[in-house]
C-alpha positions as a LaTeX table, in Angstrom:
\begin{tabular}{lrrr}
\hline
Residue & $x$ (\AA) & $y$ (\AA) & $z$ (\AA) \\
\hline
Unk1 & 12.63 & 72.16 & 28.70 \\
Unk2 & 14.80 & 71.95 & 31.86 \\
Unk3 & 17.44 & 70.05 & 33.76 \\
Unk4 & 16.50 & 66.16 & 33.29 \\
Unk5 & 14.27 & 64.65 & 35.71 \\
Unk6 & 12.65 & 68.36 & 37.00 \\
Unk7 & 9.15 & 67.42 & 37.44 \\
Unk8 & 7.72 & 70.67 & 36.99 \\
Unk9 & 9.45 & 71.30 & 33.52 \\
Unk10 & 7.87 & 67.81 & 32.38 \\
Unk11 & 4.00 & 68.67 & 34.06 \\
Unk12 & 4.33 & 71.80 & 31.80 \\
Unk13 & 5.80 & 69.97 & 28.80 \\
Unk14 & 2.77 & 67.30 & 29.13 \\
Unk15 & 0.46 & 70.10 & 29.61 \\
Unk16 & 1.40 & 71.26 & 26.11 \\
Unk17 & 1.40 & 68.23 & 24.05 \\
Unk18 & $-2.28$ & 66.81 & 25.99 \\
Unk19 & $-3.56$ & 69.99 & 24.55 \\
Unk20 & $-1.84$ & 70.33 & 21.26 \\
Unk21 & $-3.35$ & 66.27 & 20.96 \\
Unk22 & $-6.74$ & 66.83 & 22.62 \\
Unk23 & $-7.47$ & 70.44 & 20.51 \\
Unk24 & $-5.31$ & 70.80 & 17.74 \\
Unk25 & $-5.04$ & 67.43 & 16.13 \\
Unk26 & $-7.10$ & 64.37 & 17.87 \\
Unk27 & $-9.35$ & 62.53 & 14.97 \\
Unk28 & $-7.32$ & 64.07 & 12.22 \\
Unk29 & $-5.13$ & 62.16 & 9.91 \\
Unk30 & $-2.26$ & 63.21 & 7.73 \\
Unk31 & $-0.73$ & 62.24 & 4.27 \\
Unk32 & 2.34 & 63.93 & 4.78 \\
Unk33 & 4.85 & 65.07 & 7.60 \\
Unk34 & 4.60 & 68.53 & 5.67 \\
Unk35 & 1.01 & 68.50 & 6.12 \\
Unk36 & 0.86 & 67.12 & 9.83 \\
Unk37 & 3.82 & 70.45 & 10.25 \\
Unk38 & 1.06 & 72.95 & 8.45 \\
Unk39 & $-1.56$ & 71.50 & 10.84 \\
Unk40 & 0.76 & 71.92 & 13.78 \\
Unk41 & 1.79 & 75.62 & 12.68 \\
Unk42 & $-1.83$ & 76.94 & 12.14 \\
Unk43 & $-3.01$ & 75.54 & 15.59 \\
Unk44 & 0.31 & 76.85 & 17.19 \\
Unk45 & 0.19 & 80.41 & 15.45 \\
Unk46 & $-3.62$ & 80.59 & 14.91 \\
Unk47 & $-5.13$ & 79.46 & 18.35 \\
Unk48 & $-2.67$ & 80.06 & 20.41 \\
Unk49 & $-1.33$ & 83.57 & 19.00 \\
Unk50 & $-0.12$ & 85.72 & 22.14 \\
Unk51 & $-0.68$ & 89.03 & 19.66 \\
Unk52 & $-4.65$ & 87.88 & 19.04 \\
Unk53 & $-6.99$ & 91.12 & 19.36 \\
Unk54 & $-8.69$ & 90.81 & 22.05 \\
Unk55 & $-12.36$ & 91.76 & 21.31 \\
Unk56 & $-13.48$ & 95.20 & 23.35 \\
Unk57 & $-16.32$ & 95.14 & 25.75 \\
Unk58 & $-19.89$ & 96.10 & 24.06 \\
Unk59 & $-22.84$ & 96.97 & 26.26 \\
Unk60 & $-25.71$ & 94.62 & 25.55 \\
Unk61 & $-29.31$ & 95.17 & 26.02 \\
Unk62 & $-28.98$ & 94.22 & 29.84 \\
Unk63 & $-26.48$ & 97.31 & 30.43 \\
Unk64 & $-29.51$ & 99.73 & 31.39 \\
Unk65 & $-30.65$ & 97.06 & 34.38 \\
Unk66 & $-27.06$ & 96.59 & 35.43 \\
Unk67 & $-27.96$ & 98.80 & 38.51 \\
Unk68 & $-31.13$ & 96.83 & 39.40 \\
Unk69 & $-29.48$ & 93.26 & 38.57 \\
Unk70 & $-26.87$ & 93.95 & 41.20 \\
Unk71 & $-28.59$ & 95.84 & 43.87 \\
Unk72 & $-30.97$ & 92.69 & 43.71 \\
Unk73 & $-28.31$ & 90.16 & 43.70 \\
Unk74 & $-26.56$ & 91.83 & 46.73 \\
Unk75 & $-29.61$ & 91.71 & 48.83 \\
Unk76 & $-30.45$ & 88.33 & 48.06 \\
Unk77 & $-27.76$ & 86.37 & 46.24 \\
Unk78 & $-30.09$ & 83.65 & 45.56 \\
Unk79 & $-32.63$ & 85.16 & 44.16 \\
Unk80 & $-32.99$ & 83.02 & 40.55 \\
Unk81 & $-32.97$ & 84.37 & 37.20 \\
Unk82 & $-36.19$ & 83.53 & 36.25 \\
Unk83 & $-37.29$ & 86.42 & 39.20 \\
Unk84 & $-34.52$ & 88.83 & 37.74 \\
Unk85 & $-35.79$ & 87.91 & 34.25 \\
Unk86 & $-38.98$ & 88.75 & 35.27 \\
Unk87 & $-38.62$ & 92.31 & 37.09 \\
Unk88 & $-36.11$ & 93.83 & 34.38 \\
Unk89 & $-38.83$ & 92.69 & 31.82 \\
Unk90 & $-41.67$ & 94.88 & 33.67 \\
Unk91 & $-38.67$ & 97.62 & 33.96 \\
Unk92 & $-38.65$ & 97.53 & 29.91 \\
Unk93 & $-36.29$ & 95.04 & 28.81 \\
Unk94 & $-37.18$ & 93.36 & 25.64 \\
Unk95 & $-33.80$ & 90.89 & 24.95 \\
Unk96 & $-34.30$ & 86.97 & 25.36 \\
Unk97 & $-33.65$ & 85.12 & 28.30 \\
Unk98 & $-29.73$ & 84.35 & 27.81 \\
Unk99 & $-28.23$ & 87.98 & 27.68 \\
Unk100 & $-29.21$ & 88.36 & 31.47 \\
Unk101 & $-27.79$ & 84.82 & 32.36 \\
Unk102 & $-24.48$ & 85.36 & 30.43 \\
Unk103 & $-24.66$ & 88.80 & 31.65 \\
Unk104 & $-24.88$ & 87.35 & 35.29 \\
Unk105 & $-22.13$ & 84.86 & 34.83 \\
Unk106 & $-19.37$ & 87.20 & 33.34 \\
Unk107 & $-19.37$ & 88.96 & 36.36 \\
Unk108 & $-20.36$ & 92.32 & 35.23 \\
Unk109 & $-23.33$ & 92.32 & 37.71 \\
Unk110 & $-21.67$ & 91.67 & 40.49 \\
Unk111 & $-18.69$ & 94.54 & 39.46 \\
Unk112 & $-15.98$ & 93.15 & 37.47 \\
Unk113 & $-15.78$ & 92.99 & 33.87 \\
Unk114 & $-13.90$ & 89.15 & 33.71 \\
Unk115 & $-12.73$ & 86.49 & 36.57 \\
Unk116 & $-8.99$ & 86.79 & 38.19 \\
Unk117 & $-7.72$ & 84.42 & 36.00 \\
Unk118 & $-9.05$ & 81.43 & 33.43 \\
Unk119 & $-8.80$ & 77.66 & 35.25 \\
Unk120 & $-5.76$ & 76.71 & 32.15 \\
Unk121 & $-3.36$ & 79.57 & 33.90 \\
Unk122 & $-4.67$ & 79.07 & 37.81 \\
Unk123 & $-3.09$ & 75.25 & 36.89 \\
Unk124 & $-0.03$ & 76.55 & 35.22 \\
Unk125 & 0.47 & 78.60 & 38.35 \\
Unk126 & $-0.14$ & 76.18 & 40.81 \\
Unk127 & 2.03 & 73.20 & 39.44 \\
Unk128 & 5.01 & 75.41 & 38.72 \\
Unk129 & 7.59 & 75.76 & 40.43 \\
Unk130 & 7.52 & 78.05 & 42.99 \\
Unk131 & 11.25 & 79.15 & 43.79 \\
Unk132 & 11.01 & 82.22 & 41.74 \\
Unk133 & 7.27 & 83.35 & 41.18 \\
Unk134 & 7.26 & 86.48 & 39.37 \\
Unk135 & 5.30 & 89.77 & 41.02 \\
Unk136 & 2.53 & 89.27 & 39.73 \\
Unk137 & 2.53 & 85.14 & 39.63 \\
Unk138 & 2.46 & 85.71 & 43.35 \\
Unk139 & $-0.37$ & 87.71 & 43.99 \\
Unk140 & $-2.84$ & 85.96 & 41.95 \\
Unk141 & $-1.40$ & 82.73 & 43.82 \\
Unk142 & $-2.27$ & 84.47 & 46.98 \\
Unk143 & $-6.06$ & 85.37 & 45.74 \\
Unk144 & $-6.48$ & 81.71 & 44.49 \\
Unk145 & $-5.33$ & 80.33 & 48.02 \\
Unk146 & $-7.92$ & 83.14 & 49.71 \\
Unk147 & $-10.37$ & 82.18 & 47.33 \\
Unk148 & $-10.02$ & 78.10 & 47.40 \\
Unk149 & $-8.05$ & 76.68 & 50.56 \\
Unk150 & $-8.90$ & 73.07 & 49.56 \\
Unk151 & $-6.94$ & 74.12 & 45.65 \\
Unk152 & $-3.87$ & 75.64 & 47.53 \\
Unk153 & $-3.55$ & 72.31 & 49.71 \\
Unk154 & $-3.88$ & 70.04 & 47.05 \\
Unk155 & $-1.27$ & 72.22 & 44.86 \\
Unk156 & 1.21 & 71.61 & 47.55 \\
Unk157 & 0.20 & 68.06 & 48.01 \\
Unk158 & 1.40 & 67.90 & 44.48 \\
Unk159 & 4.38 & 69.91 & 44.80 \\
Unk160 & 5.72 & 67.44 & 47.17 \\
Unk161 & 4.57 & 64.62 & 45.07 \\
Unk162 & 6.94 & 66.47 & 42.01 \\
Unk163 & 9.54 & 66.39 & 44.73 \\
Unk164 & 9.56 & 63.09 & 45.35 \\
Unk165 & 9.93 & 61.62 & 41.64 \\
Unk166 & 12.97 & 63.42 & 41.82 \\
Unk167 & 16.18 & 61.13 & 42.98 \\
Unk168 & 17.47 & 62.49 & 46.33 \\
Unk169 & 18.51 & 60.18 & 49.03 \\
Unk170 & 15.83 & 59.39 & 51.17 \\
Unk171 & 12.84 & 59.33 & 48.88 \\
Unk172 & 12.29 & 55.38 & 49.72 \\
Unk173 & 10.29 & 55.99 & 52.82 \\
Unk174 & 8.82 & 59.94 & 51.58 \\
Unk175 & 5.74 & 58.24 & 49.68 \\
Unk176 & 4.65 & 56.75 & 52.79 \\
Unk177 & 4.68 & 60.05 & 54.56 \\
Unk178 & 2.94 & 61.83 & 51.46 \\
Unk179 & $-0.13$ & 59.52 & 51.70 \\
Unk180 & $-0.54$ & 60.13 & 55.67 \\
Unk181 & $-0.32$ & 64.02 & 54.83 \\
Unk182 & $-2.80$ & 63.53 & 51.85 \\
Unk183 & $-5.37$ & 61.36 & 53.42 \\
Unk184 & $-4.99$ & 64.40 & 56.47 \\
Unk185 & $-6.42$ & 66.75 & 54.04 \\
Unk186 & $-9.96$ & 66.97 & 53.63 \\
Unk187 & $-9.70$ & 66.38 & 49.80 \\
Unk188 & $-12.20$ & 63.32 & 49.29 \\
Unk189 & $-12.00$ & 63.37 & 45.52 \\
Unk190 & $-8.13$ & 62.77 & 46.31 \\
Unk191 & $-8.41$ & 60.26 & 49.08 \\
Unk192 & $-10.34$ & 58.30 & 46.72 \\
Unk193 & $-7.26$ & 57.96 & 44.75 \\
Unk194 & $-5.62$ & 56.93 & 48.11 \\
Unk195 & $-4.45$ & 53.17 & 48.43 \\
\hline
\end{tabular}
């Protein structure tokens, strides 16, 4: 990918083969290199296609409540579904139970029509390198560290782990000082991890 040893070239290589193992060919078996190459192509090109049509949004049978749905979610953002389910049904909605809850969870009630980003290119983003973040790299990096603090410090907490499994003079006693910084952070899943 990279130079040798450049730890964020090898978290994005591993990235890439966990899920080209864990999606494209885990449980599968093969009678021929040719046919474990097919099965490698059609995942590759099929799955993964950057030129995929994107399917258009369709209004649904919740679009003529959308104005209720959020006006009732901004006064009382915990209001359950089973209530909003409820008064869109006495306003004349007839659909089942799941087009308001998927409705609800896409965002579209609340005003946008699909999340920032998907969790798979957040991590790309926040384990590369970040020397030369493109434009727009950088300003969904800044909404993810607006959005999640705790994310943003345990990025860099791994940034500076990547740093140190590269050889540079010094890096004997630079473990001990990563620990202290990570068990500073209030990241419990991570201190777990902690010796």
């Amino acid at each position: 990918m990279g130079s040798v040893g450049d730890s964020y070239d090898n978290t994005l290589a591993e990235n890439l083969w966990i899920l080209i193992k864990t999606e494209g060919i885990r449980g599968r078996t093969f009678a021929t290199r040719a046919e474990a190459n097919l099965a490698l192509f059609e995942y590759i090109h099929g799955f993964y296609n950057p030129r995929r049509i994107t399917p258009a949004y369709r209004p649904t049978l919740v679009e003529p409540y959308r104005d209720h749905l959020r006006a009732r979610r901004a006064a009382d953002p915990a209001i359950p579904i089973t209530q909003l389910l409820r008064e869109i049904r006495e306003l004349g909605y007839t659909g089942s139970a799941n087009l308001p809850v998927r409705y609800l969870n896409q965002a579209r009630a609340e005003g946008g029509d699909r999340p920032i980003t998907t969790p798979r290119h957040a991590s790309r983003l926040l384990l590369t390198n970040p020397e030369n973040p493109r434009p727009k790299e950088a300003s969904l990096l800044e909404k993810i560290a607006a959005a999640c603090p705790e994310t943003t410090a345990l990025a860099e907490l791994v940034r500076d782990f990547a740093a140190l499994l590269k050889p540079a003079e010094g890096n004997d006693t630079k473990p001990t000082e990563w620990i202290t910084a990570a068990r500073a952070v209030d990241l419990p899943h991570l201190r777990s991890l902690l010796p």
